[in-house]
C-alpha positions in Angstrom: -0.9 31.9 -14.3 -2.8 29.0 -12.7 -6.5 28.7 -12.4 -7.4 26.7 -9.0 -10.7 25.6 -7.8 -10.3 22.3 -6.0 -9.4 22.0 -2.4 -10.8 18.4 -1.6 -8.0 15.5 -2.3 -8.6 12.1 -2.4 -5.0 10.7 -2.5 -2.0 12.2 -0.5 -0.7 12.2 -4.6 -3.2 14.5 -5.4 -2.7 17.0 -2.6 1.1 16.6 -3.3 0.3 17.7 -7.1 -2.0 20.5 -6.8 0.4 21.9 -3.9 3.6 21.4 -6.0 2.3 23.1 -9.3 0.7 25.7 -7.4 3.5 26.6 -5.9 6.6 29.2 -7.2 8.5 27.4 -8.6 6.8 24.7 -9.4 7.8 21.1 -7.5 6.9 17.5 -7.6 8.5 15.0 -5.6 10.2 11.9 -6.7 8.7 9.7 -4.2 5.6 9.3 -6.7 8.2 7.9 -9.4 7.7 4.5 -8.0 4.3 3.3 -10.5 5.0 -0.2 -12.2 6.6 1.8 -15.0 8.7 4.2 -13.1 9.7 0.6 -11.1 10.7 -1.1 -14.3 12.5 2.1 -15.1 14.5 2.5 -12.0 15.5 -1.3 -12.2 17.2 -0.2 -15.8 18.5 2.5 -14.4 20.6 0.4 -11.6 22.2 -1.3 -14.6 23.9 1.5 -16.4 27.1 1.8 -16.3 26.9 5.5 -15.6 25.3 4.5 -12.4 28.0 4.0 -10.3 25.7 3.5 -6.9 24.1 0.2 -7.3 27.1 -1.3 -8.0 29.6 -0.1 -6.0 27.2 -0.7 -3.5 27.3 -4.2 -4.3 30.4 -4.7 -4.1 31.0 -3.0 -0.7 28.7 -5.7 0.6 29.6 -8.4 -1.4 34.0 -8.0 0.0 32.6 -7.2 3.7 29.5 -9.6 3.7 31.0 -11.5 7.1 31.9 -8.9 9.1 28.9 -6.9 8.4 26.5 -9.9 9.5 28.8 -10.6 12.4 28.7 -7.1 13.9 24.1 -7.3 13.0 24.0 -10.5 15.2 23.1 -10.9 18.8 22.7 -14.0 20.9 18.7 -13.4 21.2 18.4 -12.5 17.5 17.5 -9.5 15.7 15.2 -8.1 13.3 16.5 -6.5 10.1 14.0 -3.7 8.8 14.8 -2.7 5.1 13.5 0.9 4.2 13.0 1.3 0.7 13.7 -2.4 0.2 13.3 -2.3 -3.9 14.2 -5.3 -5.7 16.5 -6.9 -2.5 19.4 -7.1 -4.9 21.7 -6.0 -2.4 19.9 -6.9 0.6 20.1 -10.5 -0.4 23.9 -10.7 -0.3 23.7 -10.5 3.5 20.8 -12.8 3.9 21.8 -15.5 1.8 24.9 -14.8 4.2 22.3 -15.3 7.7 20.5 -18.0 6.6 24.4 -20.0 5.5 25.3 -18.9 9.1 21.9 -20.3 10.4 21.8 -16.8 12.3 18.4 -16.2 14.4 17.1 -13.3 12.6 13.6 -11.5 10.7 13.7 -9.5 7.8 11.2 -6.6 7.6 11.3 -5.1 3.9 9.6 -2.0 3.8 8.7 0.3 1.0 6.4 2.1 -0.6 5.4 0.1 -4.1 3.0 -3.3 -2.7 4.3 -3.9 -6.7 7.9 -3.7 -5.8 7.0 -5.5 -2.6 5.5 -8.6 -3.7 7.9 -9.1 -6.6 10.7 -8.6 -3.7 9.0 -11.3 -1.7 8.2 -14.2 -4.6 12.1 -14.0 -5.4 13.0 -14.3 -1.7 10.6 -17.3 -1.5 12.3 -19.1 -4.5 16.0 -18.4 -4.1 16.1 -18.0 -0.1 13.6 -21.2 0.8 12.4 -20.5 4.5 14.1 -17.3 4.8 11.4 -15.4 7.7 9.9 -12.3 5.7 7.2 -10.3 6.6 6.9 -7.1 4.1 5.7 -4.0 5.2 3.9 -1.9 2.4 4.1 1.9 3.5 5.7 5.7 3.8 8.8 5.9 5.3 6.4 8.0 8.1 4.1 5.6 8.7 7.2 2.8 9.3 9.0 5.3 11.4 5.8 5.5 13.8 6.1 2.0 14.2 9.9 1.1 14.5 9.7 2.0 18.5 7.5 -1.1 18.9 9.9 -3.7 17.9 11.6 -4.0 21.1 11.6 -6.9 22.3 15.0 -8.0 20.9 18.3 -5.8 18.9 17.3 -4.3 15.8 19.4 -3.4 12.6 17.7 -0.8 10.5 18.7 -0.8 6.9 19.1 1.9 4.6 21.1 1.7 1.3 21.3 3.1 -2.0 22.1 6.4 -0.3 17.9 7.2 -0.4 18.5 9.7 2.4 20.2 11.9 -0.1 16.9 12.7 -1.1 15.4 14.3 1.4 16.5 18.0 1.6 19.0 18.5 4.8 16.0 19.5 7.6 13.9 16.6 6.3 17.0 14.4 6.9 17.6 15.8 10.1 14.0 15.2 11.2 13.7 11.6 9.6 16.8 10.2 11.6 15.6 11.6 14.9 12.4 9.8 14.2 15.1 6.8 13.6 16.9 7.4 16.9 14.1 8.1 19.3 12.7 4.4 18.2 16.3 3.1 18.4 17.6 1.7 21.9 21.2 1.3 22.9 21.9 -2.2 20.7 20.3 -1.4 18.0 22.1 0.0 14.8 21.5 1.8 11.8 23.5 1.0 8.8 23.1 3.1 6.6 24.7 4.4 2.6 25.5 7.3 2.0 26.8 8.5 -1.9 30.2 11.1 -1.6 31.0 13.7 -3.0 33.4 13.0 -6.1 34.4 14.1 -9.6 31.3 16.3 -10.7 31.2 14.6 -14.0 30.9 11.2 -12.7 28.1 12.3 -10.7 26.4 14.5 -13.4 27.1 11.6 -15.7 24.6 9.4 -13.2 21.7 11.4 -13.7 21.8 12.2 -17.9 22.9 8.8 -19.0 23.8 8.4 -22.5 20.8 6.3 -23.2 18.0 8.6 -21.8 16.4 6.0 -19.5 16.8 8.8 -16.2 15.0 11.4 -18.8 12.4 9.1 -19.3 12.1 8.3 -15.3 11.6 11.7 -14.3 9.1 12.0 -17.2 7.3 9.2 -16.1 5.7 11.0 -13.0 4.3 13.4 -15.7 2.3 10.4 -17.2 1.4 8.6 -14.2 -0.4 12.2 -13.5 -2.3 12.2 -16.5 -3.4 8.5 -15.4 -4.5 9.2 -12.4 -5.3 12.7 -12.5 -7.0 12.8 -16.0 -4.6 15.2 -17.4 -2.7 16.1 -20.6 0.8 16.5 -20.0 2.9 16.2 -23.2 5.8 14.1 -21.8 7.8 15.0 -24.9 7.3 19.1 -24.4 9.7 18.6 -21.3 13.4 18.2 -21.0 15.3 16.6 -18.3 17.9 18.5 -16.3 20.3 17.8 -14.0 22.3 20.1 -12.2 25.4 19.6 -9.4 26.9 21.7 -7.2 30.1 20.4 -5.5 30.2 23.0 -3.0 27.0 22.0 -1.6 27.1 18.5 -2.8 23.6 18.8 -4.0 22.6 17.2 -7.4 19.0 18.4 -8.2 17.0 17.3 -11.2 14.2 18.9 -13.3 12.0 18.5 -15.6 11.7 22.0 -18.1 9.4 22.8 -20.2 10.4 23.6 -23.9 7.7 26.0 -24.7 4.9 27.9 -23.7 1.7 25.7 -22.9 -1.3 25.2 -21.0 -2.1 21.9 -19.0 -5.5 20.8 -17.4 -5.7 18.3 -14.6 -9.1 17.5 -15.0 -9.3 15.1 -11.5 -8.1 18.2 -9.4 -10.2 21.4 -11.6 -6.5 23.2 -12.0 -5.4 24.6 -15.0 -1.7 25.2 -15.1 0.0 28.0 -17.4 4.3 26.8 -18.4 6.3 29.7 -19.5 8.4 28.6 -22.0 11.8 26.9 -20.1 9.7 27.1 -16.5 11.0 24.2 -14.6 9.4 21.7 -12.3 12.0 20.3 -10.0 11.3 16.5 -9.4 14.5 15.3 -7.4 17.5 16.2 -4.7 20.4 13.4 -4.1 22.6 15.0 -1.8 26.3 13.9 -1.5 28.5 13.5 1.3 31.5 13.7 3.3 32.9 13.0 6.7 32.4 16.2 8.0 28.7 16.4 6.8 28.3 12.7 8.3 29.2 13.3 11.5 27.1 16.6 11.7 23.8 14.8 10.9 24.5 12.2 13.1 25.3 15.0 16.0 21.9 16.4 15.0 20.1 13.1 15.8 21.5 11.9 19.0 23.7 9.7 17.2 27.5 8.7 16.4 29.3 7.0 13.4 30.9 3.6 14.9 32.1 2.1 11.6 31.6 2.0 8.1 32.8 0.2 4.5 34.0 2.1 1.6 35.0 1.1 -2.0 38.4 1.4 -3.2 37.5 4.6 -5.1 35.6 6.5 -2.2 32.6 6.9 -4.2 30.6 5.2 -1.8 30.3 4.4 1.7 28.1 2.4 4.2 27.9 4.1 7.5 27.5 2.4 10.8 25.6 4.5 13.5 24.4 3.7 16.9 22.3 5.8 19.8 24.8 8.0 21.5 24.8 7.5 25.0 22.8 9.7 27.2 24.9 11.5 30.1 
């Protein structure tokens, strides 16, 4: 049962909230992870050895770091635009790279912590002197609106981590056909994308041994009760991750262990758990060739390369504008 008065938001966060636990089942979405202490969780996170992404990642752009650049450059320049640009870990391989090559180039990092953001840009500053940075603090929508207007010489759009994995499969499909109506026929998207694998492996990602992804996924329950002025009990929830391999879906959610009754004093909603009622916080949707190549049919577009790690877990996709007949 939910008691609900309030219909007056002041922050797209609080519309997300009331509309997510008021709606069956209940949903919050993981974009609100990013506070400072979901940001310092997340960098942990990319550490463990049970996540596999980050660092196979790496090292897909660490063995392929010249060709990559090489095939980015264009005799006028170009602009690299980051989305979700985090902590530039991986990013900074190829620009260290650019600036060695003295290649003519911007780099646009865009995400949506200024936190994450201004860290990203002080280490640039001090381990990439005069590297040309101009951060972009924002939602992916907001960026997307704008992309069209940097025309004026090739651009290379940048997506790793495999972040479009967590948008369900329409909201993929819409976000790269916002991506390839600003893209013009030079311009590339390079994106990662995480496969589909051993089930355990990619079960093992999400529950790691030392509880640092429970405690992420918690996290959004306590930035809530910061800015919302509620009284979730962090603790009274258990994280659960789920994977199906036929889908290549791996969802996660946060379940309550009893029965219990949270206010959200900011938003006037009470909100009634049944004991194991689940709140779903998180999609990461895995891949393969033939999943590839149908979103990129469903966007105007077409896979012209990529990088993969010995293993396959992981792969770096390539896409440009497909030509118009």
């Amino acid at each position: 049962m939910i008691q609900e008065t309030k219909t007056m938001f002041k922050t797209p966060f609080e519309a997300d909230v009331y509309n997510g636990l008021t709606s069956y089942p209940k949903k919050l979405s993981s974009k609100y992870f990013y506070d400072k202490k979901g940001d310092e969780l997340f960098q942990q996170i990319m550490a463990l050895p049970e996540y596999y992404l980050t660092g196979t990642e790496f090292g897909i752009l660490e063995e392929n770091v010249a060709e990559i650049t090489r095939i980015f450059q264009a005799q006028s320049g170009f602009d690299l635009i980051e989305l979700g640009a985090g902590d530039g870990k991986k990013t900074k391989i190829l620009l260290r790279h650019l600036m060695k090559e003295k290649i003519n180039f911007k780099y646009l990092p865009v995400d949506i912590s200024q936190n994450v953001l201004e860290q990203l840009t002080d280490s640039l500053l001090t381990e990439i002197p005069d590297i040309p940075v101009e951060p972009q603090q924002g939602m992916y929508a907001e960026v997307l609106g704008k992309l069209a207007d940097f025309k004026s010489r090739k651009k290379v759009i940048l997506f790793l981590g495999s972040n479009l994995g967590n948008l369900p499969v329409d909201a993929a499909v819409a976000f790269l056909n916002k991506i390839s109506a600003a893209m013009g026929p030079e311009d590339l998207l390079f994106m990662g994308l995480d496969q589909k694998k051993d089930p355990q492996v990619i079960l093992d990602a999400y529950n790691d041994s030392q509880g640092v992804t429970a405690a992420f996924n918690r996290n959004i329950l306590t930035r809530i009760n910061r800015e919302m002025q509620a009284n979730f009990d962090p603790d009274a929830f258990v994280h659960w991750p789920v994977y199906n391999p036929e889908s290549g879906t791996a969802k996660s959610f946060l379940v309550s262990k009893k029965e219990q009754i949270v206010h959200l004093k900011a938003l006037d909603l009470v909100v009634n758990f049944k004991a194991w009622e689940s709140i779903h916080t998180e999609i990461s949707q895995k891949y393969d060739e033939h999943s590839v190549n149908w979103l990129a049919a469903q966007a105007e577009l077409k896979v012209s390369g990529g990088f993969a790690d010995k293993n396959g877990y992981f792969k770096d996709y390539i896409f440009t504008k497909k030509a118009q007949i």
